[in-house]
N, C-alpha and C positions, 0 to 999 in steps of 0.2 A: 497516425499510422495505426494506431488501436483499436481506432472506429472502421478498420475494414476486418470482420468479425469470419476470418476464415482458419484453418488449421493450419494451410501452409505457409502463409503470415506470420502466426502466432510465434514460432523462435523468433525470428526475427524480430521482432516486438518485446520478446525476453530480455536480449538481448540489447537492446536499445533502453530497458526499463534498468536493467541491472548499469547500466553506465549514467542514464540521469539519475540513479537515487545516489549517488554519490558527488552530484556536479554543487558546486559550492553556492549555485543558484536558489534560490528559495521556488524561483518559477519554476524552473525545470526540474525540482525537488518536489512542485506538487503536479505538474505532468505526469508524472512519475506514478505519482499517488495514485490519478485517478484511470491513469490505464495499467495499472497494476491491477485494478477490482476487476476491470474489464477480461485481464490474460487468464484470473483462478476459472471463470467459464470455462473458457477455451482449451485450458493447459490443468485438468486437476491432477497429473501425473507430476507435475511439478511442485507439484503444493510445498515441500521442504524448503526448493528454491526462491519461492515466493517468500515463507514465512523470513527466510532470511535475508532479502528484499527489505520486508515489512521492520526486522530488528535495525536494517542500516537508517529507516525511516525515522525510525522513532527512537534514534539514539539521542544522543542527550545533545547535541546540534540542531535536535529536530526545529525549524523556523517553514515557515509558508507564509505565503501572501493572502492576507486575511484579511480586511478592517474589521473583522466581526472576529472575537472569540469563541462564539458558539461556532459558525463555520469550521475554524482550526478540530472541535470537539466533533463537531457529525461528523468531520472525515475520519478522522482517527477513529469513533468509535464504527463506523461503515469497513473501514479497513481492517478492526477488528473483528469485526464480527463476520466479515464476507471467509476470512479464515479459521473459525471457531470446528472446536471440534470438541468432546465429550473431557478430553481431558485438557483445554485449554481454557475454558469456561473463569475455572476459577482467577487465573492469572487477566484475564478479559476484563472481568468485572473487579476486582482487584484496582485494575489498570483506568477504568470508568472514573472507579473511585476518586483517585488522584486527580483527574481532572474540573473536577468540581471549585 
């Protein structure tokens, strides 16, 4: 439902993102993920909404379906960086860091 890139969509896709980033599924925790990059387009009036989206993501449960570690790292840091702003830079890079 993500991938239909319209305005009157987009709640509804909100809405849908803010219930699978909570679903105990690692799949539908990373669904979650990548139409979450997709809504900041669409929705930058939400931006708050997202970023706390983005904290239930990478809380300390954070798990996805990876065989690859670097995958787990480009999403996270895409999903960092798709919501970076002048004053979140340092906690971004901070956050890079630990993943190493």
């Amino acid at each position: 439902m993500a991938g239909i890139r319209l305005h009157v969509v987009a709640p509804l896709v909100l809405v849908a993102v803010k219930k699978c980033a909570r679903d105990p599924s690692p799949y539908v925790r990373k669904c979650a993920a990548y139409a979450l990059c997709k809504l900041y387009d669409l929705l930058p009036e939400e931006n708050t909404t997202l970023e706390e989206i983005v904290d239930v993501l990478l809380g300390d449960n954070f798990f996805i379906c990876a065989s690859d570690p670097y995958q787990t790292r480009a999403l996270k840091l895409e999903i960092l960086t798709t919501i970076a702003t002048e004053s979140s830079i340092p906690a971004i890079l901070e956050e890079f860091q630990l993943l190493r």
